[in-house]
C-alpha positions as CSV (number, residue, x, y, z in Angstrom):
1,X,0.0,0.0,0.0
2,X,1.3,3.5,-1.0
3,X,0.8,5.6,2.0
4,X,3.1,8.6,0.4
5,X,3.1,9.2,-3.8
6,X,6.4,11.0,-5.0
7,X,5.7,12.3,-8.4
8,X,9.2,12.3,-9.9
9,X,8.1,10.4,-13.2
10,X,6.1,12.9,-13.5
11,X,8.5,16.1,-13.2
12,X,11.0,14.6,-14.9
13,X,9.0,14.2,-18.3
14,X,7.2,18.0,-17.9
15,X,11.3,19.1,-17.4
16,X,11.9,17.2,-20.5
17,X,9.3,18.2,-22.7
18,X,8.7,21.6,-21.5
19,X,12.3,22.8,-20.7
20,X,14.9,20.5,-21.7
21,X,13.8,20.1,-25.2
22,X,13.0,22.9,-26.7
23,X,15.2,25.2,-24.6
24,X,18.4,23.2,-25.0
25,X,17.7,21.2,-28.5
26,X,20.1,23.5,-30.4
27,X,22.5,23.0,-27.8
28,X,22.3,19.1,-28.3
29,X,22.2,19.5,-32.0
30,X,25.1,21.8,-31.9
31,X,27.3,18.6,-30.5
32,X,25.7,15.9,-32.4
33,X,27.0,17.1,-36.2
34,X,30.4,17.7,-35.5
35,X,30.6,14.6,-33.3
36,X,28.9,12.9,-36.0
37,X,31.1,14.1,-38.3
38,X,34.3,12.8,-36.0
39,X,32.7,9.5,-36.1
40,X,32.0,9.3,-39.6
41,X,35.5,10.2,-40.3
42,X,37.4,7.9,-38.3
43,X,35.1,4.9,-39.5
44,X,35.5,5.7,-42.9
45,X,39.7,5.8,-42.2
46,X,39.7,2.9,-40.7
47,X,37.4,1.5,-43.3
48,X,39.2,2.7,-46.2
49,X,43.1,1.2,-45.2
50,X,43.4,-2.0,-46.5
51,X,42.7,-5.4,-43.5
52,X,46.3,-6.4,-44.6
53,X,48.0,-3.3,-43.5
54,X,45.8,-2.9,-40.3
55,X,46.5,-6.3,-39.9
56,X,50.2,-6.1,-40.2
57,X,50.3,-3.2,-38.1
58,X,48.2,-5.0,-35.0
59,X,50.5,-8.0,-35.4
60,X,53.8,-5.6,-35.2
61,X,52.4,-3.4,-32.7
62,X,51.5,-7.0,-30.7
63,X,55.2,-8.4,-31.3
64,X,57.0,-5.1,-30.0
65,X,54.9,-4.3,-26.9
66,X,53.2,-7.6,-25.5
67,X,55.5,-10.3,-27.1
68,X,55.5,-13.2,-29.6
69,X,52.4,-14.9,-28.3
70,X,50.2,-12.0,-28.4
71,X,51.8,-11.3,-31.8
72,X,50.6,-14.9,-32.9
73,X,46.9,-14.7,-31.3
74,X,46.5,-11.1,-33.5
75,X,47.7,-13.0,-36.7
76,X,45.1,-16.0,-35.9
77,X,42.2,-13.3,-34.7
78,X,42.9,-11.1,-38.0
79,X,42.5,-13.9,-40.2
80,X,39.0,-15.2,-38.3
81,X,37.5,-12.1,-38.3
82,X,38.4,-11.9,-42.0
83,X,37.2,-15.4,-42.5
84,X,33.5,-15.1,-41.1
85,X,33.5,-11.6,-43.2
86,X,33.2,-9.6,-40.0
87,X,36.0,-6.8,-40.5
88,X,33.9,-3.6,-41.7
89,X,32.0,-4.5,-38.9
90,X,34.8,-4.5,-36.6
91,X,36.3,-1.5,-38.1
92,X,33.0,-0.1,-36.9
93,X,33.3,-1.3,-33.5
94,X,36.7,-0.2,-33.2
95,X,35.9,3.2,-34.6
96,X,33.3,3.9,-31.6
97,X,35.7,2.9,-29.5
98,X,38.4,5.1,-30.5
99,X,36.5,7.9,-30.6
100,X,34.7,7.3,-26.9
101,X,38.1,6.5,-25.7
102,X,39.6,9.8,-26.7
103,X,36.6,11.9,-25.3
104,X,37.1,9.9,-22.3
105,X,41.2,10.9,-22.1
106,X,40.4,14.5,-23.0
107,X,37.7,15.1,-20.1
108,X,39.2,12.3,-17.5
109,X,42.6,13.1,-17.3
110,X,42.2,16.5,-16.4
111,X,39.5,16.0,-14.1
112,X,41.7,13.3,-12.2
113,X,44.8,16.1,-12.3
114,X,42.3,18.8,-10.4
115,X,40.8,15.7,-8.4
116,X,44.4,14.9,-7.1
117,X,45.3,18.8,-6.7
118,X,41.9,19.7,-4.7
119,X,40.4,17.5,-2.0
120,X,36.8,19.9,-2.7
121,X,36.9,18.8,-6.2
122,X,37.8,15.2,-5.2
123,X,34.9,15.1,-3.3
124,X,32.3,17.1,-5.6
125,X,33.6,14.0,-8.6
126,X,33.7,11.4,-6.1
127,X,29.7,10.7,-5.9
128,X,29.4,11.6,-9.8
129,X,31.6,8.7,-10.4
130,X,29.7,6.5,-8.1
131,X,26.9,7.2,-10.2
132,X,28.0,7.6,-13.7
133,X,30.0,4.0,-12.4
134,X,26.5,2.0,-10.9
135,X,23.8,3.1,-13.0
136,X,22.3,0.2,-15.1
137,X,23.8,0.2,-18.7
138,X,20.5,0.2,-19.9
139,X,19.3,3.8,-18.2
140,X,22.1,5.4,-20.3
141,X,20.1,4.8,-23.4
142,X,17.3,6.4,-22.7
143,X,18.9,10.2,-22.4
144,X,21.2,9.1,-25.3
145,X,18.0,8.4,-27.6
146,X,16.0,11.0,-26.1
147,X,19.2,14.0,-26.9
148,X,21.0,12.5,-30.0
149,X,18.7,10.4,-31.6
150,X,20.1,7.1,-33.2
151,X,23.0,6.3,-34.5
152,X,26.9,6.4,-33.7
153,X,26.5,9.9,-31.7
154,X,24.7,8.4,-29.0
155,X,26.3,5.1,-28.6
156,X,29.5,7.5,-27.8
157,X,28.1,9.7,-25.8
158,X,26.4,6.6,-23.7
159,X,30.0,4.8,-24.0
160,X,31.7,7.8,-22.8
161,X,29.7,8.0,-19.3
162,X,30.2,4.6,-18.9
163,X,33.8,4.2,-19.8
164,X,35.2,7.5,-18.3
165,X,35.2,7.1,-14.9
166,X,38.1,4.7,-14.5
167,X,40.6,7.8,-16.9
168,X,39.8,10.2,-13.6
169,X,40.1,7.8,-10.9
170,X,43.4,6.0,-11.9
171,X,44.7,9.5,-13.1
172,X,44.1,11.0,-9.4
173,X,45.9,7.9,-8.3
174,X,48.6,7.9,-10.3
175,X,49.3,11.3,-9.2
176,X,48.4,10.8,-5.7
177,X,51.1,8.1,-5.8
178,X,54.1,9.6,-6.5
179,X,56.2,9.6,-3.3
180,X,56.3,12.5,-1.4
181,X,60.1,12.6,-1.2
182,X,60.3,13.3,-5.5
183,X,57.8,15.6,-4.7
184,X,59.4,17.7,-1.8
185,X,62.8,17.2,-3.4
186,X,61.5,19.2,-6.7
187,X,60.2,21.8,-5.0
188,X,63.9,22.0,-3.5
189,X,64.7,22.6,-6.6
190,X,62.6,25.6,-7.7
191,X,60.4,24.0,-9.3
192,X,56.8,25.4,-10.2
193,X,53.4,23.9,-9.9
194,X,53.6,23.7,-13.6
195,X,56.8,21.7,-13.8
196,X,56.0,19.7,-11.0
197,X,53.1,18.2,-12.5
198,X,54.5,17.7,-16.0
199,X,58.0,16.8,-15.4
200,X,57.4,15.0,-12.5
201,X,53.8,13.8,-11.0
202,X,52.7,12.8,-15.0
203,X,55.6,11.1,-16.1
204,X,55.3,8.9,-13.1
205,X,52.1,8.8,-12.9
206,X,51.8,7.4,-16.5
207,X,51.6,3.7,-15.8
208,X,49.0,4.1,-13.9
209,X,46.8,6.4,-16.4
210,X,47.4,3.7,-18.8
211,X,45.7,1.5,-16.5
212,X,42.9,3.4,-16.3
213,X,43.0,4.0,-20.0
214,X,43.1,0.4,-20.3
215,X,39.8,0.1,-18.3
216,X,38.2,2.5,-20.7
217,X,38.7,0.4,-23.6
218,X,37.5,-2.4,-22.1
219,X,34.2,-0.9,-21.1
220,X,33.9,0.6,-24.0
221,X,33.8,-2.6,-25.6
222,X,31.9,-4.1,-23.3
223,X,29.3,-1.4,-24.2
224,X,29.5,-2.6,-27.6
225,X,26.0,-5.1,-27.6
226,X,24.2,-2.8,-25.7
227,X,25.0,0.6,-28.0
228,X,23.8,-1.5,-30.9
229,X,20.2,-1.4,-29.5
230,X,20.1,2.7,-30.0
231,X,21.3,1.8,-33.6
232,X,25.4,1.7,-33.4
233,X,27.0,-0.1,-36.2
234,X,29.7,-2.7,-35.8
235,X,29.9,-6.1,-34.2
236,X,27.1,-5.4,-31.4
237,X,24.1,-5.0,-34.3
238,X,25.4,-8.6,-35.1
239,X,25.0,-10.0,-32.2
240,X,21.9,-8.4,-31.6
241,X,20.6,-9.8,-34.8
242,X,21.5,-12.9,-33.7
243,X,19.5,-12.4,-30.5
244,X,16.5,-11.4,-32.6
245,X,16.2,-13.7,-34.7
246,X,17.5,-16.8,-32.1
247,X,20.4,-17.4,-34.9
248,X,23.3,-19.2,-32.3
249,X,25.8,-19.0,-34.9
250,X,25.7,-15.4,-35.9
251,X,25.5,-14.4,-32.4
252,X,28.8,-16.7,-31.5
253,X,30.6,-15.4,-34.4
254,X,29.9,-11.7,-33.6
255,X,30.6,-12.2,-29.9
256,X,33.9,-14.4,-30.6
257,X,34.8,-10.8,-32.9
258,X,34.3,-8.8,-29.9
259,X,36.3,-10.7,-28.1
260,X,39.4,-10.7,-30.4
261,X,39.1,-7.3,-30.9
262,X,39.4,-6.8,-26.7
263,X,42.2,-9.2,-26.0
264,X,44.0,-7.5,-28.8
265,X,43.6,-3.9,-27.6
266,X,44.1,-5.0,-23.7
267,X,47.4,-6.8,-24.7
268,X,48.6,-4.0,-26.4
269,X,47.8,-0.7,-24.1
270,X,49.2,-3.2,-20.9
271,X,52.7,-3.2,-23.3
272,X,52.5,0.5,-23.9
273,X,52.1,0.8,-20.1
274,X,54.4,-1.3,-19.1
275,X,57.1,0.5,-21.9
276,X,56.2,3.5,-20.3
């Protein structure tokens, strides 16, 4: 039995659809075409090199910073995502990725910075992390949908709340990290704020941001099935098909894609960190 009614359903749809809409729409609009147009162009790039020489470079990139076997698992995951005819598709995946993964670096890493530099800040991000961090995948759709429409633009913009999180927090701990006595010692030194931070807290805190980095990927592709259902191309409208239409095998041969694709790009950014 209800005994009190709190009629936030309600206000949220009247600040939708009286304020949020058509005050803000432009606003919206304004991000979705060039973001759009960032999207387009990196699929299209990726699209247009030739799977050898993307191939080729995964396998050299695999040799030099994660070793022979990693090198040997890209050659065998290149040629089975070529085999089952799955590469534009992956190229799709892989574009989303890139470009939620850079939107995530660009707005995380300075965020973590101020978070480390500020204890007021740290605590104003803390809860929105929480959030952004615990809020069913699924509720991120519906804003997406409801701002950008369908497509790439909200897929990113969904990946990127759901991705960035891990940038700021392994960024503020990376600083946060660097031991007191480099820190004390360079400002024996003379050394500014500035200088501290760049030639000192970041370069040792890079391992670390890689991590994070590394996280972001990974949820990015993880996001990858659920994006497709607001109409994100790649390897996540395959599997979804194959939910649809209760096909096993194009289901298992999209999701075995997705999964190449992650291994690939964890092994890789763990052997840029660890070069680092």
């Amino acid at each position: 039995m209800n005994y009190f009614y709190f009629p936030l359903e309600d206000w949220t749809n009247d600040f939708v659809n009286n304020w949020l809409l058509p005050v803000m729409g432009g606003f919206f609009d304004s991000i979705s075409v060039p973001l759009r147009s960032f999207i387009d162009g990196v699929t299209n790039l990726i699209i247009a090199i030739p799977p050898e020489i993307i191939a080729v470079l995964l396998i050299l990139l695999a040799w030099k910073l994660a070793g022979k076997g990693t090198a040997l698992f890209t050659l065998i995951g290149c040629l089975y995502i070529g085999s089952v005819d799955l590469w534009a598709e992956t190229m799709q995946t892989v574009a989303i990725v890139i470009v939620s993964t850079i939107i995530a670096i660009i707005f995380g890493v300075p965020v973590g910075i101020l978070s480390a530099k500020s204890n007021l800040i740290d605590k104003m991000v803390r809860p929105i992390l929480d959030f952004m961090q615990t809020l069913p995948i699924f509720v991120y759709l519906i804003p997406s949908i409801l701002l950008f429409g369908l497509g790439g633009v909200p897929a990113v913009i969904a990946t990127f709340v759901f991705a960035a999180p891990p940038a700021v927090r392994m960024t503020r701990l990376g600083i946060i990290q660097v031991p007191a006595e480099v820190v004390e010692a360079s400002k024996a030194f003379g050394s500014t704020s500035k200088q501290l931070l760049f030639k000192v807290q970041l370069p040792l805190a890079v391992p670390t941001i890689m991590a994070g980095i590394n996280q972001t990927i990974m949820l990015a592709l993880s996001m990858a099935v659920v994006a497709s259902m607001i109409g994100a191309p790649g390897l996540g409208s395959i599997v979804l098909s194959g939910i649809s239409t209760v096909n096993v095998g194009l289901g298992l041969i999209g999701g075995l894609a997705i999964v190449v694709i992650a291994i690939i790009l964890d092994r890789i950014t763990q052997g840029i960190g660890n070069k680092l």
